[in-house]
N, C-alpha and C positions, 0 to 999 in steps of 0.2 A: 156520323150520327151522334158522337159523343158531342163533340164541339157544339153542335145544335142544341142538347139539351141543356149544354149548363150552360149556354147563353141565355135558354129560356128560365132556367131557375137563377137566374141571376138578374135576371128581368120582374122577375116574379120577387125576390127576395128586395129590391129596387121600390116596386110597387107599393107592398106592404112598407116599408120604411117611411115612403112620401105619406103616406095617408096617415100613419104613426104620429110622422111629425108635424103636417099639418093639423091635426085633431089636438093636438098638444098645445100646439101654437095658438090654437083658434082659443082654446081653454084658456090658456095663460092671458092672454091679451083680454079677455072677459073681465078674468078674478081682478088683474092689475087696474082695469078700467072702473070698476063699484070698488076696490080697494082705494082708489085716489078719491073719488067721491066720499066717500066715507071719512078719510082725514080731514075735509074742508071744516070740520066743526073743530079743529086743532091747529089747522095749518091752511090759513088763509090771505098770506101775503099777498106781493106782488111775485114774487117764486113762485109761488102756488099756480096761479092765473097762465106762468109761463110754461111752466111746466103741465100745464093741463093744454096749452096749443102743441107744443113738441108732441106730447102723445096721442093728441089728436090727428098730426100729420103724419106720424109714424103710424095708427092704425087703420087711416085709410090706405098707405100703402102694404100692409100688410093683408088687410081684407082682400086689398084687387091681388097681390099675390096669392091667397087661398083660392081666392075664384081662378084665377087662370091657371094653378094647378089643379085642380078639379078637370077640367080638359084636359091634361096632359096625362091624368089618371085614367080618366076613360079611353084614351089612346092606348094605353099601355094596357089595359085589360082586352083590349083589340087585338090587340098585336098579341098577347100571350094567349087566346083564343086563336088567334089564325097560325102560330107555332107548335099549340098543343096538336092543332088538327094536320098539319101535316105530317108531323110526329109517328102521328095516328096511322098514316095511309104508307107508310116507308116502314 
């Protein structure tokens, strides 16, 4: 019984971290995003232009990363809902 439980708090502890760090992640990539805009009145070369596709093609895979964890979030709130209740009946 023990083993069961700190696998679910450990699932739970799991949980809470993804959603930490993706809200994190989602925030940073925002601020960086109007943060690069905002230097073009300073920093407008041919780096500039370059460095505005790289971050573009690193944020849309970073977006499809948030979304596909977002599923893997709602699984894992599944799962430590169908753990708690077992829990429950033992």
């Amino acid at each position: 019984m023990q083993s069961e439980r700190r696998k679910m708090e450990e699932l739970i502890r799991f949980r809470q971290h993804l959603i930490k760090f993706n809200d994190m992640l989602e925030q940073e990539l925002k601020s960086l995003e109007v943060h690069y805009r905002n230097v073009h009145e300073y920093w407008s070369d041919e780096k500039y232009y370059q460095y505005g596709k790289t971050l573009e093609t690193a944020s849309k895979g970073i977006k499809s990363y948030i979304k596909e964890s977002e599923d893997h979030e709602r699984f894992l709130a599944a799962l430590i809902r169908r753990l708690e209740a077992y829990l429950k009946q033992t």
